[in-house]
C-alpha positions as CSV (number, residue, x, y, z in Angstrom):
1,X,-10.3,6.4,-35.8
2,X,-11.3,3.0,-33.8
3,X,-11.4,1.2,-36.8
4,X,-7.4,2.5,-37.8
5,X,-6.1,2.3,-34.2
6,X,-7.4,-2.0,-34.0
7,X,-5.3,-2.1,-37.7
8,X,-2.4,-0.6,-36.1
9,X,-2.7,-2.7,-32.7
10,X,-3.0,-6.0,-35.6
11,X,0.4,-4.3,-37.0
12,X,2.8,-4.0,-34.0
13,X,2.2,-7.1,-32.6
14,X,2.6,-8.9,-36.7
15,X,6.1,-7.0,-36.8
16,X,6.7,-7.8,-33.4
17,X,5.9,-11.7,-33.7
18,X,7.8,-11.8,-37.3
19,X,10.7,-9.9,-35.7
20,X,10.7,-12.5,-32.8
21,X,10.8,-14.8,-34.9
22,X,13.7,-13.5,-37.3
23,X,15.3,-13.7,-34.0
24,X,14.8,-16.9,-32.8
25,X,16.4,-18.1,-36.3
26,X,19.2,-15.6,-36.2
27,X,19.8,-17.5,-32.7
28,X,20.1,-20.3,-34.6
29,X,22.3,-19.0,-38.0
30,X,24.8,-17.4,-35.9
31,X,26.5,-20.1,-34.2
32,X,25.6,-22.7,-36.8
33,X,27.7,-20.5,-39.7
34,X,30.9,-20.0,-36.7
35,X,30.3,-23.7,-36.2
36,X,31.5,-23.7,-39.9
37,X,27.9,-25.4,-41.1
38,X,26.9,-24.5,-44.7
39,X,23.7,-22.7,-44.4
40,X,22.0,-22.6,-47.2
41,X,18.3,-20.8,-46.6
42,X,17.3,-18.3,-43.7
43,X,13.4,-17.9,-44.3
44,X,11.2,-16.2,-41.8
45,X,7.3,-17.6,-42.6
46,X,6.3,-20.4,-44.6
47,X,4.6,-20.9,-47.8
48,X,5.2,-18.9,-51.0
49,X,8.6,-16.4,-51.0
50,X,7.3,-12.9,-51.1
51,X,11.0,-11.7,-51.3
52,X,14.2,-13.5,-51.2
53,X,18.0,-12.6,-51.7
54,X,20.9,-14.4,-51.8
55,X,24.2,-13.2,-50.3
56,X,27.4,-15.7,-50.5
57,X,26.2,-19.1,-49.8
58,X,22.8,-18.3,-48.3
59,X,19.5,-17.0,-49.5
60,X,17.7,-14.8,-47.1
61,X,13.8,-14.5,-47.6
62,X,10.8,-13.9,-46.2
63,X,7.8,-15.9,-46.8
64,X,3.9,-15.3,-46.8
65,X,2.7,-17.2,-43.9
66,X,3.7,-15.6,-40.9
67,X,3.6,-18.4,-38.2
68,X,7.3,-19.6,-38.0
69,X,10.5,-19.6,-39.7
70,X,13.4,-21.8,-39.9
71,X,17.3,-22.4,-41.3
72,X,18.3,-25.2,-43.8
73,X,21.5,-26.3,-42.5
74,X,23.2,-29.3,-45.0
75,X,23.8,-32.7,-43.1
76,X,20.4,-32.4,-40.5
77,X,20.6,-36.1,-41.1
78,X,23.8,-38.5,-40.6
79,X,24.2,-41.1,-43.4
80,X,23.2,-45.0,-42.5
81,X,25.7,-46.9,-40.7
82,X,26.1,-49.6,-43.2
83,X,27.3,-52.2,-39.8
84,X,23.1,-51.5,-38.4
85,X,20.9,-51.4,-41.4
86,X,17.4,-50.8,-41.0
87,X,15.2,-54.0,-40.6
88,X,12.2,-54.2,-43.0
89,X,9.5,-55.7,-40.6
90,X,5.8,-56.1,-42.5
91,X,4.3,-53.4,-44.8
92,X,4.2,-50.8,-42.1
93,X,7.4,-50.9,-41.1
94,X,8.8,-50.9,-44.9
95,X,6.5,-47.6,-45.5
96,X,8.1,-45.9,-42.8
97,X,11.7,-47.6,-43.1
98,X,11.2,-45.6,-46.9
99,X,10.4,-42.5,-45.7
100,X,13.3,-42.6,-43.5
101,X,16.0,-43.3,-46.5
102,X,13.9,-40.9,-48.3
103,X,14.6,-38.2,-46.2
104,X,18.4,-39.3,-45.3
105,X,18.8,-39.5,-49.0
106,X,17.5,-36.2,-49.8
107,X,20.1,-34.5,-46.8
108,X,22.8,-36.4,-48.4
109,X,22.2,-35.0,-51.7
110,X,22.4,-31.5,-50.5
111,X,25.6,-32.4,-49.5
112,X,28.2,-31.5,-52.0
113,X,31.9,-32.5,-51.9
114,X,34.0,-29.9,-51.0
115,X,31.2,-29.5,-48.4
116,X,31.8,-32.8,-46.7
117,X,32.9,-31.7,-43.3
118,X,30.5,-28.7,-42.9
119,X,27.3,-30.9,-42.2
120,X,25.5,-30.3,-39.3
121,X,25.8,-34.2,-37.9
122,X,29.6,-34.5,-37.7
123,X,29.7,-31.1,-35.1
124,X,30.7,-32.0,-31.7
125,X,28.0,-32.5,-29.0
126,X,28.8,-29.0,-27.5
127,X,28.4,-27.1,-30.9
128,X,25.5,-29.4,-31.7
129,X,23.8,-27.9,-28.6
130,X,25.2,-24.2,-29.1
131,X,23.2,-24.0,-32.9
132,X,19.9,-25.8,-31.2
133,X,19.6,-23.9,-28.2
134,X,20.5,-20.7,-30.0
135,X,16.6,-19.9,-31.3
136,X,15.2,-21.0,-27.8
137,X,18.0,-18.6,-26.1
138,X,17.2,-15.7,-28.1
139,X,13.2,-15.8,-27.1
140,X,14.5,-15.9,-23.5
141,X,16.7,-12.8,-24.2
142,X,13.5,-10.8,-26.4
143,X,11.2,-11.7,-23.4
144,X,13.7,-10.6,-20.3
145,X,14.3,-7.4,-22.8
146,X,10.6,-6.7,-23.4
147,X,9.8,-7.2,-19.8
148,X,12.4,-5.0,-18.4
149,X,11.2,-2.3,-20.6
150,X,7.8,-3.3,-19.7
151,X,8.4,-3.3,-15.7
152,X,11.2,-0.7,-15.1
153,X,10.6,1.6,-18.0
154,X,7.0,1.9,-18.5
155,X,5.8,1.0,-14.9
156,X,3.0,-1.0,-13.5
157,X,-0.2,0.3,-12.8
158,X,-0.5,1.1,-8.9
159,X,-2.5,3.3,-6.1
160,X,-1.1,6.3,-5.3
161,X,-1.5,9.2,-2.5
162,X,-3.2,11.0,-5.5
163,X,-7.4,10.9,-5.0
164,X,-8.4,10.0,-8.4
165,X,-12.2,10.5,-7.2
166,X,-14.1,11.9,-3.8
167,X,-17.6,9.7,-3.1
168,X,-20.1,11.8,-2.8
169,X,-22.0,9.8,0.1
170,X,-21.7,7.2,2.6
171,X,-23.2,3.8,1.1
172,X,-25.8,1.9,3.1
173,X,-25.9,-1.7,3.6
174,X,-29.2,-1.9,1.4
175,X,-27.2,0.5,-1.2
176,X,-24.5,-1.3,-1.2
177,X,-26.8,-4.6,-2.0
178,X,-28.6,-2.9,-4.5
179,X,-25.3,-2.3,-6.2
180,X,-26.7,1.8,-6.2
181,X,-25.1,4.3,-5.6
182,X,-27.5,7.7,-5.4
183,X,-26.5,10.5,-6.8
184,X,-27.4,12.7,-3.9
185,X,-27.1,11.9,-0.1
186,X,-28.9,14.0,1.9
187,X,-27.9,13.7,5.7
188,X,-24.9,11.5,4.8
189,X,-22.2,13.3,2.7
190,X,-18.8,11.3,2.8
191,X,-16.2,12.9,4.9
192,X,-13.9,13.8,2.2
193,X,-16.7,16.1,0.3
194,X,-17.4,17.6,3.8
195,X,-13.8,18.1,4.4
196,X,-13.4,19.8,0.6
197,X,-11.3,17.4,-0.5
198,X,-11.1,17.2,-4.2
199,X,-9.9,15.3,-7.3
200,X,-6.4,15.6,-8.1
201,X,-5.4,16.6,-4.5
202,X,-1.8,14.5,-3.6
203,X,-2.4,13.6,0.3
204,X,1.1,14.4,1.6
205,X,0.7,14.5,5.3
206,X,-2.7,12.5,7.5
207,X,-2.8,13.3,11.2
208,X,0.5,14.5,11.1
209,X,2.2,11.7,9.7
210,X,3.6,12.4,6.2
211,X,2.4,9.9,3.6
212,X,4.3,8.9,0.4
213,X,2.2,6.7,-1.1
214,X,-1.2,4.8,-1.1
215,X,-0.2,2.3,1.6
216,X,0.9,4.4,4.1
217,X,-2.5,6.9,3.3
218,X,-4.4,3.2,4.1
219,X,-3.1,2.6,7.2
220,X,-3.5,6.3,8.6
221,X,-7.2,5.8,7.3
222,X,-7.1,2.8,9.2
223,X,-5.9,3.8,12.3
224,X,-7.7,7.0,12.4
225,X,-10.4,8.0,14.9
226,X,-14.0,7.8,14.5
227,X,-15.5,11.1,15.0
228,X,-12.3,13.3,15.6
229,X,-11.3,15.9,13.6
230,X,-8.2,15.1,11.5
231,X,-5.6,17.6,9.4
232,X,-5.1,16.0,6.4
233,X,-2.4,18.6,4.4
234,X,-2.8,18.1,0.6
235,X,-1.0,19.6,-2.2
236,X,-2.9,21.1,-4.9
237,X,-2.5,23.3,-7.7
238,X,1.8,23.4,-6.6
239,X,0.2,25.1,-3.1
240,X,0.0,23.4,0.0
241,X,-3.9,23.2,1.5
242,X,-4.7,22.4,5.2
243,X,-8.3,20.3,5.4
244,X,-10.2,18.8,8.3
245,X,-12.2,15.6,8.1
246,X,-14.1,13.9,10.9
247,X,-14.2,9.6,9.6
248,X,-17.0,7.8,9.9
249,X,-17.6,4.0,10.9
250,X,-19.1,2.6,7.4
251,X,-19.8,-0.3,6.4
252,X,-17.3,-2.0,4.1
253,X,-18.5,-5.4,1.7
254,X,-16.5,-8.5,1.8
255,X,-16.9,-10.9,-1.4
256,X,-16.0,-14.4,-1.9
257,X,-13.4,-16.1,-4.7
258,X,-16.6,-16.0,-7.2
259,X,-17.0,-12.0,-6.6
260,X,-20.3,-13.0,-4.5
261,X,-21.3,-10.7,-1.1
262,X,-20.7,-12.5,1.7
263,X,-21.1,-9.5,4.3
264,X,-20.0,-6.5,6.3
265,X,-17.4,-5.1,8.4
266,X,-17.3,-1.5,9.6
267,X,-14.2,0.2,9.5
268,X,-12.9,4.1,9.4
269,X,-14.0,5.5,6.0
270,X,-12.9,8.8,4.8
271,X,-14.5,8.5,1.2
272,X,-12.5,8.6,-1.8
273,X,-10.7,6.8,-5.0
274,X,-6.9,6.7,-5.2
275,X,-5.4,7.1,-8.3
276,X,-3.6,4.6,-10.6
277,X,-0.8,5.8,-11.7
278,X,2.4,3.5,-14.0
279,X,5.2,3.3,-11.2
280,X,8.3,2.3,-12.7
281,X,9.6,-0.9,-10.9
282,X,12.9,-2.3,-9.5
283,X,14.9,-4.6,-11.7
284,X,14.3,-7.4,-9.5
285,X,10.4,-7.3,-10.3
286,X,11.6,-8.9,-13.8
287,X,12.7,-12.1,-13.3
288,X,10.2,-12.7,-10.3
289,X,7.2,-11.9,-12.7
290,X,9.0,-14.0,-15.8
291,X,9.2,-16.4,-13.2
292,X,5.7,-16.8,-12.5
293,X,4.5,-16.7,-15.8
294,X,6.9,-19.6,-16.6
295,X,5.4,-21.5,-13.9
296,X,2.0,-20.8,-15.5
297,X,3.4,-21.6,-19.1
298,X,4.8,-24.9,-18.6
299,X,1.3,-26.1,-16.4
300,X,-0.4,-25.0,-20.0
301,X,2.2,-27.0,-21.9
302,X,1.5,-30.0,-19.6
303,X,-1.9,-30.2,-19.9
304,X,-2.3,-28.7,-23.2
305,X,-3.7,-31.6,-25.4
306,X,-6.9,-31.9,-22.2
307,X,-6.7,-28.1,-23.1
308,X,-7.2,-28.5,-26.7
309,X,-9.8,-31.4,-26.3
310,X,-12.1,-28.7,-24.1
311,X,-11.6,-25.9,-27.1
312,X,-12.8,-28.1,-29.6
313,X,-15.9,-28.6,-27.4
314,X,-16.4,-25.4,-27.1
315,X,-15.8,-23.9,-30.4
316,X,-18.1,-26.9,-31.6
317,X,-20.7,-27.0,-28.9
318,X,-22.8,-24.2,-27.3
319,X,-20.2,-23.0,-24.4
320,X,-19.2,-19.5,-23.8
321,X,-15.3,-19.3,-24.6
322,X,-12.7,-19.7,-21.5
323,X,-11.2,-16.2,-21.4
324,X,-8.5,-17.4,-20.0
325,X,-8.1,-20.4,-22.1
326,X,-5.6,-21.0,-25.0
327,X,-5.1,-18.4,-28.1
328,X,-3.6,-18.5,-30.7
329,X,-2.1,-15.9,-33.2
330,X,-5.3,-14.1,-34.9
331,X,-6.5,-14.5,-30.9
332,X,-3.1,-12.4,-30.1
333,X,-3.2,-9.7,-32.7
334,X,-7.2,-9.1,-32.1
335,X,-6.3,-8.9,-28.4
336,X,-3.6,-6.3,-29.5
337,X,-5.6,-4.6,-31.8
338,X,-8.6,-3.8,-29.1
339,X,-5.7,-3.0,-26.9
340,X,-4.5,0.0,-29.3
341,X,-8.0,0.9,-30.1
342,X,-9.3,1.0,-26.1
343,X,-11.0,4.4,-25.5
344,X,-10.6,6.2,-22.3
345,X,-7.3,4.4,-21.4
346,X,-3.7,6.6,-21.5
347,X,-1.2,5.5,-23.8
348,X,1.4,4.6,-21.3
349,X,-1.1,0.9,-20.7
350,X,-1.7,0.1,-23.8
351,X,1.9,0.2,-24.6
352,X,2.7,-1.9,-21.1
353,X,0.0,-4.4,-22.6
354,X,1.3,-4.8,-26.0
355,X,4.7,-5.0,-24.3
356,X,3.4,-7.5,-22.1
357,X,1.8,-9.4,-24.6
358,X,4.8,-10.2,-26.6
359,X,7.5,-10.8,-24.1
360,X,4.7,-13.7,-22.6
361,X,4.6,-15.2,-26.2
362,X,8.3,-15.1,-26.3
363,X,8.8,-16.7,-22.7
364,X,6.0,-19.2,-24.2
365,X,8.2,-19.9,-27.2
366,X,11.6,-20.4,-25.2
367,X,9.8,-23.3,-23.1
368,X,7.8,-24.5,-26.0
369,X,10.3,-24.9,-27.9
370,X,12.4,-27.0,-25.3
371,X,10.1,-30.0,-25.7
372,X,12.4,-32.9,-26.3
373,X,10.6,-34.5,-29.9
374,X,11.0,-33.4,-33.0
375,X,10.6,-31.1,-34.7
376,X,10.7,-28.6,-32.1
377,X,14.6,-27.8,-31.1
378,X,14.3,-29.9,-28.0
379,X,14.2,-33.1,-29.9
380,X,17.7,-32.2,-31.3
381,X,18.9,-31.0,-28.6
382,X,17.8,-34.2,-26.7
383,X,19.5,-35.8,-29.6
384,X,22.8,-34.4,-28.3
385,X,22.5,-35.1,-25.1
386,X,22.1,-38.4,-25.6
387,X,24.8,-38.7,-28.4
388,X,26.8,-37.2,-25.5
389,X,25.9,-39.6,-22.8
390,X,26.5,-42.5,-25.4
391,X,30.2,-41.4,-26.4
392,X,31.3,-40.9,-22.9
393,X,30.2,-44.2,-22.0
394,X,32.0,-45.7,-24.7
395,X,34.7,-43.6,-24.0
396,X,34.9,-45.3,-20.0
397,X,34.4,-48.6,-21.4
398,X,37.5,-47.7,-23.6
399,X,35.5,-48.9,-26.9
400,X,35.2,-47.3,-30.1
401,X,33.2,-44.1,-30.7
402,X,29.5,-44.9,-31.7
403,X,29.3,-42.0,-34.1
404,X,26.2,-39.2,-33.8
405,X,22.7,-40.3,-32.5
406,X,20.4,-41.4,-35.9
407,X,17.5,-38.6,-35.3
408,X,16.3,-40.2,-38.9
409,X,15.2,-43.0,-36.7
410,X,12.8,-40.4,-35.3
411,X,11.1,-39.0,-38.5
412,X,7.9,-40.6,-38.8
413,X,7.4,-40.0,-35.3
414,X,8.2,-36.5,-35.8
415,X,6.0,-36.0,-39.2
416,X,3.0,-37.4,-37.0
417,X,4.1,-34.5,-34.5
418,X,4.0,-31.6,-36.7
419,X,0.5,-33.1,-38.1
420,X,-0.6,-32.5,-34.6
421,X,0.8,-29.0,-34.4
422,X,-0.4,-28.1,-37.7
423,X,-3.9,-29.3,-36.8
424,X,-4.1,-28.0,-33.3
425,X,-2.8,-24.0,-34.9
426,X,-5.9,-24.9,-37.4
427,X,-8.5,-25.1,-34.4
428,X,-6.5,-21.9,-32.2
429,X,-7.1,-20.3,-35.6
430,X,-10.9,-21.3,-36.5
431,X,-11.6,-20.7,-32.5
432,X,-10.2,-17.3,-32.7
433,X,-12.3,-16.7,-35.7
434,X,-15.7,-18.4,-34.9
435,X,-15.2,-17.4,-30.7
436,X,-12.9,-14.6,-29.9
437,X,-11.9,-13.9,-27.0
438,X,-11.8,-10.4,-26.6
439,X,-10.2,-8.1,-24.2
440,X,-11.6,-7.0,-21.0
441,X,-13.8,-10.4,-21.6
């Protein structure tokens, strides 16, 4: 049963990351064919077709590898302005000056001639923008939708005025530094077990005051006195019980940032667990919480290649894997797949988890893919922007239009980019293989 729950944990989040990223192209082939571009492939994965049809103009496929997708729109590439040919400087610069026309002559062949005007380079700045901000956009929408569901649907875990446990004694400071607790406490039962408090019970009223929820149970505790009796009016079964407990002053361990005890402090202790239960939250707990894990996503983009330098250390050297360090996709869907196949946890976190899981990698995508250099949409789009900025200042200096931004210029730079990626994917992979990080790590 383990073994058939980790599959299906591996499934949902492979259909959930091959439906983001059918998404994230659809973002893309929407405004691109209303732009009036010819698009001639949709494909979601790369490498062989495992199933492809065509319908009008474009063939729609998917495609064995699983790690990305991406539309063929004709005229990526502008032709050569014959008035600013490229200079052949030295062997280098011929080699890449080639590769260049190669590629410009290949999107030019694509081109046919009834098709002249539906190339991708001759769209204005604005629509330019629209098509390449259109995949990006869509993650952003999958991630705010995922997390709604996540946060206002399924709930967050949180204490309530439930007691999910009674403690059976009153911890010494040697017991509590010997990290035992004994089974029987002779001469120093907890209040609550004294009191007949038991698991289950939903604290509605302490001293009088009626208490709602785990917070406002704390702060009676709190305020409570030592030694006194105190009603405490529970509801149990549907039926309302009366109890009386009398606190005690016990002591209480403080810990540092590394978990380590520091010490003691005494303070009222009645003697019992709350219970967790998923409280759905307020719509405005989204975009704080996406806001916070952006701010934690783009610090990870930033330092990413010092990132990537201390995972190849590790994977090839003798230290223990940084749980919270990068993962990549086998990392995501063994995470998933423990996840599903946890024992002892209800349904309603593993499905906040998974949820969790994939509206993160789909915030991560939106910014990731916002990185101004090609190949990633951000070079195009930076592309624009600049082809904007260019036209408008030709436009105040009344000259003549300058015609779109050359991104050809920006090929070998952008070949030496995705050799990165691909690379870098390669060691998430081998890491995620060799050193897994697992969950609850």
């Amino acid at each position: 049963m383990t073994t058939a729950l980790t599959v299906l944990g591996w499934l949902i989040m492979l259909l959930g990351l091959s439906a983001s990223i059918a998404l994230h192209e659809i973002g893309h082939l929407v405004p691109a064919k209303r732009s009036g571009v010819k698009v001639t492939q949709y494909m979601v994965g790369f490498g062989p077709t495992l199933w492809s049809r065509r319908r009008g103009e474009t063939e729609y496929g998917i495609k064995a590898i699983p790690l990305g997708g991406y539309i063929r729109m004709i005229g990526m590439l502008p032709p050569q302005d014959p008035n600013r040919p490229l200079a052949l400087r030295g062997t280098t610069t011929g080699r890449l000056a080639a590769i260049v026309e190669d590629a410009r002559q290949a999107a030019q062949d694509e081109i046919e001639p009834k098709d002249a005007d539906r190339v991708f380079y001759k769209l204005p700045v604005r629509r330019k923008l629209l098509v390449m901000l259109g995949g990006p956009t869509m993650n952003l929408i999958l991630a705010a939708v995922l997390f709604t569901i996540a946060l206002c649907v399924v709930g967050t875990p949180e204490r309530t005025n439930v007691v999910g446990a009674v403690a059976p004694c009153v911890l010494t400071e040697a017991q509590w530094r010997a990290s035992a607790e004994p089974t029987t406490c002779p001469g120093a039962q907890a209040p609550s077990v004294r009191a007949g408090l038991k698991a289950g019970d939903r604290i509605v009223s302490f001293g009088g005051v009626p208490t709602p929820d785990w917070p406002s149970v704390r702060e009676q505790i709190q305020q409570a006195p030592v030694g006194e009796p105190v009603a405490l009016r529970v509801l149990r079964d549907g039926q309302e019980v009366v109890l009386t407990a009398r606190l005690v002053n016990a002591p209480r361990p403080t810990f540092d940032d590394q978990g380590e005890l520091v010490g003691f402090t005494k303070s009222p202790f009645l003697g019992f667990i709350p219970q967790e239960q998923l409280i759905a939250q307020p719509l405005s707990a989204v975009p704080t919480t996406m806001g916070q894990i952006t701010v934690g996503s783009v610090k990870a983009i930033i330092t990413l290649p010092a990132r990537m330098v201390d995972l190849a250390r590790t994977v090839f050297g003798d230290q223990p894997r940084d749980p919270n360090g990068l993962v990549g996709v086998v990392g995501v869907g063994r995470i998933s797949g423990e996840v599903v196949s946890a024992e002892g946890v209800e349904l309603g976190l593993k499905v906040l988890e998974v949820l969790t899981l994939l509206a993160g990698l789909n915030l991560f995508l939106f910014l990731f893919n916002l990185i101004p250099l090609l190949p990633l949409d951000g070079g195009y789009v930076a592309g624009a922007l600049w082809e904007g900025t260019k036209r408008g200042w030709a436009r105040a200096r009344h000259r003549p239009d300058p015609g779109p931004v050359d991104v050809a210029k920006a090929l070998p730079l952008a070949y030496a980019i995705s050799a990165v990626l691909i690379a870098m994917g390669a060691l998430l992979v081998y890491a995620d293989i060799v050193k897994p990080i697992t969950f609850g790590q």
